[in-house]
C-alpha positions in Angstrom: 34.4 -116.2 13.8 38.1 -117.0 14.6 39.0 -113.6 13.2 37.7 -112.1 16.3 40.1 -113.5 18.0 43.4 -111.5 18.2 44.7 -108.4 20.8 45.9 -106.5 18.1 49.6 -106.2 17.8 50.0 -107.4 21.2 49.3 -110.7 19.5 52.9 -111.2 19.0 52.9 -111.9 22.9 50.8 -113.9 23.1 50.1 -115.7 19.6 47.4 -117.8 18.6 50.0 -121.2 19.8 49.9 -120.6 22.9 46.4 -119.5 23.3 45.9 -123.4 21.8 48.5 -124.7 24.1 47.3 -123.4 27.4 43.7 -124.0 26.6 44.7 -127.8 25.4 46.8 -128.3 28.5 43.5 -127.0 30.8 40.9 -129.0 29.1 39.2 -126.1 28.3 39.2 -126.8 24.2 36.1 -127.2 22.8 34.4 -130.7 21.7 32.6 -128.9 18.4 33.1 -125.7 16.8 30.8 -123.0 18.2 30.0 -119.6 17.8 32.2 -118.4 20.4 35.2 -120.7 20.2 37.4 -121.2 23.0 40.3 -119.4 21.3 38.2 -116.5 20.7 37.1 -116.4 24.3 40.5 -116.2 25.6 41.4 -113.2 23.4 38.0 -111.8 24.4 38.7 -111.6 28.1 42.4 -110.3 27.2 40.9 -107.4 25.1 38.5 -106.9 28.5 41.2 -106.5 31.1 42.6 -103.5 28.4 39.0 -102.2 28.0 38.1 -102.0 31.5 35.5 -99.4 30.6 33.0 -101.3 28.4 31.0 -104.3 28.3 31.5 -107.7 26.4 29.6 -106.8 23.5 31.4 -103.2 23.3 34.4 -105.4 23.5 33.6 -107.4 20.8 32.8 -104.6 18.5 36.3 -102.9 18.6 37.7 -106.9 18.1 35.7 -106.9 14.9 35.8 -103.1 14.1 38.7 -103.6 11.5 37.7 -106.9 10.4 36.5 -106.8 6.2 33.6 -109.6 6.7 30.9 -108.1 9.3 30.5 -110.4 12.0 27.4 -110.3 14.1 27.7 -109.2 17.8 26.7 -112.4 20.1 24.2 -111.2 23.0 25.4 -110.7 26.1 24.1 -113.9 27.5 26.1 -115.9 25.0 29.8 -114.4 25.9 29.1 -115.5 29.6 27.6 -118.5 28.9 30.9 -119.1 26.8 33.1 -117.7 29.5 31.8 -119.9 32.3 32.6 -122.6 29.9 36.2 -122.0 29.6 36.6 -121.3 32.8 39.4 -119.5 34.4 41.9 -122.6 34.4 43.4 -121.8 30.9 44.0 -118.0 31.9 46.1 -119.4 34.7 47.8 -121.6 32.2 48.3 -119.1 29.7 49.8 -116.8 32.5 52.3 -119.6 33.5 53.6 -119.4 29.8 53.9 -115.8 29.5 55.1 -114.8 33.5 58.9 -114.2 33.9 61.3 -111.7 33.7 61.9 -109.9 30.4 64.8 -110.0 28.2 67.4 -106.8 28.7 70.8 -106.0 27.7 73.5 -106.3 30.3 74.3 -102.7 31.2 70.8 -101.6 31.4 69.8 -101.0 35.1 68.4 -104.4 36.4 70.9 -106.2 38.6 73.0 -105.6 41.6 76.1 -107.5 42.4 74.7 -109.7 39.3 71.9 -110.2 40.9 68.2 -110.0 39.5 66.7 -107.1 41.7 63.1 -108.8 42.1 60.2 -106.9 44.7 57.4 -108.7 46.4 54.4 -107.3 47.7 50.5 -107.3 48.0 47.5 -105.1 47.0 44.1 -105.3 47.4 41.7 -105.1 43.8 37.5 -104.1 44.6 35.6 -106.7 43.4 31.6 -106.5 42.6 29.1 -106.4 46.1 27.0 -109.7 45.3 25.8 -112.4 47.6 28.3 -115.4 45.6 31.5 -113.3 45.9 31.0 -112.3 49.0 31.0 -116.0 50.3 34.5 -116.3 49.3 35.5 -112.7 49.3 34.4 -111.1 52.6 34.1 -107.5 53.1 37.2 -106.3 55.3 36.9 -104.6 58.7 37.1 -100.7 58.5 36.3 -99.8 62.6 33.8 -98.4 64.0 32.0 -97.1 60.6 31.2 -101.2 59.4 32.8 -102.9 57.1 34.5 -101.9 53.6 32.1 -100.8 50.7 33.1 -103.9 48.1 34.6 -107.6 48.4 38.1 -106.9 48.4 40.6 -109.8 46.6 44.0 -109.7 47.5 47.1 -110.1 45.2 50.5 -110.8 45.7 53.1 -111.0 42.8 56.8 -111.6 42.4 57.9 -108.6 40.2 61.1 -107.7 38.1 61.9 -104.2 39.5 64.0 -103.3 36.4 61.2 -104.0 33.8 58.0 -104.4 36.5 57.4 -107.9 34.1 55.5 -110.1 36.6 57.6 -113.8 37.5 54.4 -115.2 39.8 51.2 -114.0 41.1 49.1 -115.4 43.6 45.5 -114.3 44.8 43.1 -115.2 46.8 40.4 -113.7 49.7 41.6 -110.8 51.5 41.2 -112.9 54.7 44.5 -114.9 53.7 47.4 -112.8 55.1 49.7 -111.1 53.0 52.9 -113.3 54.0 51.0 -116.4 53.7 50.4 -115.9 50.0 54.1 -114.5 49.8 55.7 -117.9 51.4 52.8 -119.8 49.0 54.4 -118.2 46.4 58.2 -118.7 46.6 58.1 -122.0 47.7 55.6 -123.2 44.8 56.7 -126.3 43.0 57.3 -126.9 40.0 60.0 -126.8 36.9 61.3 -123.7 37.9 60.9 -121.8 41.2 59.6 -118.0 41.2 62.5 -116.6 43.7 65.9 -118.8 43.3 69.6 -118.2 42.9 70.4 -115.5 41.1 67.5 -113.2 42.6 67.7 -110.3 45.1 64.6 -109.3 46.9 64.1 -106.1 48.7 61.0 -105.8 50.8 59.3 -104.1 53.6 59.1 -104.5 57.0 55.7 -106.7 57.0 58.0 -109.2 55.4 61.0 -109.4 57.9 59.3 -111.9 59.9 61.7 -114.9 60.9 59.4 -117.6 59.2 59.4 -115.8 55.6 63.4 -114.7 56.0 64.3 -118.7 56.5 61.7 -119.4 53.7 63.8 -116.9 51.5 67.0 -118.1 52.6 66.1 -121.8 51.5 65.6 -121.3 48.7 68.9 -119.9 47.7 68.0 -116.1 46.6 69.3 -113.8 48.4 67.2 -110.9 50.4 67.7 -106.9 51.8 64.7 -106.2 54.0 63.7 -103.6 56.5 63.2 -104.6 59.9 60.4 -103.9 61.9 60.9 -101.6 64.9 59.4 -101.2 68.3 57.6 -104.2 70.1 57.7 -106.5 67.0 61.0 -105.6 66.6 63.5 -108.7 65.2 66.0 -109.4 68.5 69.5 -108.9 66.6 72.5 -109.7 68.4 76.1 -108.0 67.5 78.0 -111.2 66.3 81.2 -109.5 64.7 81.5 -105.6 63.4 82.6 -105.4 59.9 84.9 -102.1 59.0 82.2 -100.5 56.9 79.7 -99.9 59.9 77.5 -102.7 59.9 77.7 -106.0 61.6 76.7 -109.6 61.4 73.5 -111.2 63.3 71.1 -113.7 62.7 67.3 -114.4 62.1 66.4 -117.6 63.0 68.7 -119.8 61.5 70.0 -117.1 59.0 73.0 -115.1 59.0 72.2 -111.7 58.0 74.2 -108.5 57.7 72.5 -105.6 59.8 73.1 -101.9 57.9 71.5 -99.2 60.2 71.5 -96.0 57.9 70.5 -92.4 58.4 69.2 -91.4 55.3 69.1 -87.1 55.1 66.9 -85.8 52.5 67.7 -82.3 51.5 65.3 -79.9 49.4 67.0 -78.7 46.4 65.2 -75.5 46.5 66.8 -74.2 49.6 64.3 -72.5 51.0 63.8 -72.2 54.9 60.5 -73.5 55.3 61.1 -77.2 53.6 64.1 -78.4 56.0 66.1 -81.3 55.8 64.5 -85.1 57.1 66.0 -87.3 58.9 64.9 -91.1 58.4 67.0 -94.2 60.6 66.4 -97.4 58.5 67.6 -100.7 59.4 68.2 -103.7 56.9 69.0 -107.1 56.9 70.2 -109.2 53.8 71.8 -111.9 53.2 74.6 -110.2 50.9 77.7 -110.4 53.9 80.6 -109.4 52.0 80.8 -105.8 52.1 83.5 -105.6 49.0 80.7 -107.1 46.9 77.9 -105.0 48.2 78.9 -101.9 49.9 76.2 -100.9 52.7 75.7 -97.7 50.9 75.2 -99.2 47.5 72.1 -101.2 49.4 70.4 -98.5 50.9 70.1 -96.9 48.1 69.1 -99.9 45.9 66.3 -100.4 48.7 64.1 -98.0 47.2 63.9 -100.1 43.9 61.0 -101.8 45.9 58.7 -99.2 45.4 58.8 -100.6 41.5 56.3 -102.9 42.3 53.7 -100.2 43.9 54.2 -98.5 40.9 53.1 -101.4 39.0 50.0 -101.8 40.9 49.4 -98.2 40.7 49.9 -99.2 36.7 47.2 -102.3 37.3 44.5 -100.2 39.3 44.6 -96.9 38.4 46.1 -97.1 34.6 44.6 -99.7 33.3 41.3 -100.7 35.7 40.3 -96.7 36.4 39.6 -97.4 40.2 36.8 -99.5 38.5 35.8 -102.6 40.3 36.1 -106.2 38.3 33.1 -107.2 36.4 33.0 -110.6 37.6 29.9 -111.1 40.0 30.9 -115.1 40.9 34.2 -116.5 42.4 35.1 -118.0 39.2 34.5 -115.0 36.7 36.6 -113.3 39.1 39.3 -115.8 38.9 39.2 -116.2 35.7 39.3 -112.0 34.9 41.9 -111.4 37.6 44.4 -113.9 35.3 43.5 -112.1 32.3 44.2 -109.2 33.4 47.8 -110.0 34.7 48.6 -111.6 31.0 47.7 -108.5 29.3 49.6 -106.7 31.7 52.5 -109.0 31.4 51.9 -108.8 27.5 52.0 -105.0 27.5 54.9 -104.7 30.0 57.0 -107.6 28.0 56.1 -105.3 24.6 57.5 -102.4 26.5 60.6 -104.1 27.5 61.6 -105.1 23.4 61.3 -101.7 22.7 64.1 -100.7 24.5 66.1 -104.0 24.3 68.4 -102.4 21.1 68.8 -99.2 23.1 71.2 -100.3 26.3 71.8 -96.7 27.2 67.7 -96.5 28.2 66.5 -97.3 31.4 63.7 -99.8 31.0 61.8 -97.6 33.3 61.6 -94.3 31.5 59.4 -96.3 29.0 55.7 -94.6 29.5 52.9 -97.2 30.3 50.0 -95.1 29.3 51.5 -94.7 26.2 51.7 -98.2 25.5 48.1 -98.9 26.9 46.7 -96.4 24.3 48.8 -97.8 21.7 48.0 -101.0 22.2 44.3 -100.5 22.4 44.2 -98.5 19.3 46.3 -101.7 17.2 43.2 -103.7 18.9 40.7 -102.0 16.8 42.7 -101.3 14.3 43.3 -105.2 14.0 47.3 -104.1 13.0 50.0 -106.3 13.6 48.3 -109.5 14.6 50.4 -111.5 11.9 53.7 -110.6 11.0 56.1 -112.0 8.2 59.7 -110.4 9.7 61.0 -110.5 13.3 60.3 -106.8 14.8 60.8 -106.6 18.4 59.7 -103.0 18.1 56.6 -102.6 16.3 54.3 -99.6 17.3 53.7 -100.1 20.7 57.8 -99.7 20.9 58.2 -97.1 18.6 55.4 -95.2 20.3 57.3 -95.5 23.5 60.9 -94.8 22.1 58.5 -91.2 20.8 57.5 -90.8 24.2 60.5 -91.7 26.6 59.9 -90.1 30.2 62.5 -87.6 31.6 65.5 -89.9 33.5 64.3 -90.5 37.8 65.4 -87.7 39.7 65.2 -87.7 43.5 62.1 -86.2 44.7 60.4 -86.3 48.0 56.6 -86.1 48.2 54.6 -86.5 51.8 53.0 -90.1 52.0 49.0 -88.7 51.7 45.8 -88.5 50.2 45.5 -85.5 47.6 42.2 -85.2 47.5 40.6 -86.8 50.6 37.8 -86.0 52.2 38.3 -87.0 55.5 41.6 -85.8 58.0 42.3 -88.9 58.8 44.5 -88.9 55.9 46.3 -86.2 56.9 45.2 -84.9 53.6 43.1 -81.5 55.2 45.2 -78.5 56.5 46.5 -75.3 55.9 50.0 -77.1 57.0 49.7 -80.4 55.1 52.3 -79.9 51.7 51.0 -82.0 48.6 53.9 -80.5 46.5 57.0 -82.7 45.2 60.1 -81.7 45.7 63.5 -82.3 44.2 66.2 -83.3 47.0 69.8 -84.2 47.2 69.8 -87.7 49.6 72.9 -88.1 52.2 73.4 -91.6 53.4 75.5 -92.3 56.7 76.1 -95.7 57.9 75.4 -95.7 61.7 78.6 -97.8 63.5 76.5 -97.4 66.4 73.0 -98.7 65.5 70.5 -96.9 67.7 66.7 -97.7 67.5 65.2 -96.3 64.2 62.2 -94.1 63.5 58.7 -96.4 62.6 
């Protein structure tokens, strides 16, 4: 019965040890040996957040597919009777061994100012309409047409923008504000903190809130956020001009550097009817020394935040299909939301290795769907679980080093919905463009700061 208990090559990530060692350290070991042992549990819910499409027992049978004794398939009953007993505490256990940033060679493009370029954000994940997850997990507010059509959870992670490898998540009800599970999160104790020295994090105006910047600042990373405009604007007096256009203020108790930027994007195509946009940003980070961080250096790293919606783009729409979870009580959701960052932590750490050898590859051009397929086929293949030689490439790598996507270009695409059916997305219109375009970007540093666009 162990032998069903693997997640194919991916195994390498997380081996059979730490399975043991997270479910010992949870109490979630079993007293006698079962059926379903706990091990096999854990690589059972694993395999699930990769399967997103099929049901336990369907699960199962691609576990066992490869496997030379036939093993009978356990009722459905029985896998979430054996669930419920593990419980979700040694998911979250085995996610504290395998969170953190991946391993990647020094001239790939990760850092600024030697600085680990980290992004923090939140998403909401559609979780199933019962009566016992909607006591914890209320429906959110959509105006004047009722509430939203599932219990929505929502998740807040810490993410390496370089390798989008997870360092911290944190989750909860949708009814818990975004910033309160972002300060939650960088201030967490424990052996090692989730932001610290070392760190630059980018983020978005919901985030340059006095309370979170002096949460930040404490504890010794350093930050490059965009303020917030109009009536919440942040009050930032001019305490000295620096030569390169910007000046110093505070926040609170915080020093910061204020960059106000025009950023001009300019269709490469040249034709009349897509002209040039104009976008006023202002940041603030904590990075003073202009020599060490030139302002036009960090408005152009400030996009490297939108890593992290790519990786919830991965989460949602690769790997979970716009499908809700399957869990229909607090706990199985709990428990399946942590299993589903370790495999995605698993897959994005495989992903990483693959291009570790190769420093002239960004780790971005590796292709996640391509890794996702490959490492669902090695699941029912059963290939690569054990493994008598150190190979930090395996097939998932070598799959992805096949597949490498084209270098980033600079593209502009208008922020809507392509296929809504309502024009309140500004989706519906003989006006409304849904094509991408490749632009040239212009960045001038405003000595002047005047109030930017929203």
């Amino acid at each position: 019965m162990f032998a069903v208990g693997h997640l194919g090559e991916l195994t390498r990530v997380v081996p059979f040890d730490l399975v043991d060692e997270a479910l010992a350290s949870a109490g979630g070991l079993q007293q006698r040996v079962r059926r379903l042992p706990s091990r096999v549990v854990v690589y059972l819910l694993l395999a699930g957040a990769l399967f997103t499409g099929a049901g336990w027992t369907g699960i199962w049978s691609r576990l066992a597919a490869s496997l030379s004794v036939p093993l009978p398939v356990p009722a459905r009953s029985s896998i979430t009777a054996a669930m419920r007993r593990v419980g979700p505490k040694p998911l979250k256990a085995l996610f504290d061994l395998v969170k953190g940033p991946a391993a990647v060679t020094a001239t790939q493009v990760t850092r600024f100012a030697g600085r680990l370029v980290v992004a923090i954000d939140g998403t909401q994940i559609a979780l199933p309409d019962t009566p016992a997850n909607l006591l914890v997990f209320p429906k959110a507010k959509a105006g004047p047409n009722g509430p939203a059509g599932y219990p929505m959870l929502r998740l807040v992670t810490l993410t390496a923008c370089g390798t989008r490898t997870l360092i911290d998540a944190a989750f909860g009800t949708d009814a818990t504000g975004e910033l309160t599970y972002a300060r939650d999160l960088v201030t967490a104790a424990g052996t090692a903190r989730a932001l610290r020295p070392g760190m630059l994090l980018p983020g978005d105006r919901n985030f340059s809130a006095t309370t979170f910047v002096g949460t930040v600042a404490s504890t010794g990373a350093d930050f490059l956020i965009r303020a917030k405009t109009h009536s919440t604007a942040l009050k930032l007096p001019i305490l000295r001009r620096l030569p390169d256009g910007t000046f110093l203020s505070h926040i609170g108790e915080v020093t910061v550097r204020v960059i106000p930027a025009t950023i001009t994007l300019t269709p490469a195509d040249g034709t009349g009817k897509h002209t040039a946009a104009h976008h006023a940003y202002r940041l603030v980070t904590s990075l003073l020394d202009p020599d060490e961080a030139p302002a036009t250096a960090l408005v152009r790293l400030y996009r490297e935040r939108w890593e992290i919606e790519t990786s919830y783009c991965e989460l949602k729409s690769t790997v979970l299909g716009g499908r809700v979870l399957r869990g229909r009580h607090p706990a199985a959701v709990t428990q399946e939301t942590w299993a589903l960052l370790v495999a995605y932590q698993a897959l994005r750490t495989a992903m990483s290795d693959a291009v570790l050898h190769r420093p002239d590859i960004d780790p971005d051009r590796a292709a996640f769907t391509i890794a996702l397929n490959t490492a669902r086929d090695q699941i029912i293949r059963a290939a690569g679980i054990i493994h008598t030689q150190t190979d930090l490439v395996g097939q998932i790598g070598t799959a992805v080093l096949n597949g490498l996507l084209p270098a980033r270009r600079d593209r502009s695409r208008p922020r809507v919905k392509k296929r809504a059916i309502s024009s309140k997305y500004r989706a519906v219109g003989r006006n409304t463009d849904h094509r991408t375009h490749r632009t040239t970007v212009h960045i001038e540093i405003n000595a002047s700061p005047s109030p930017p666009d929203d």
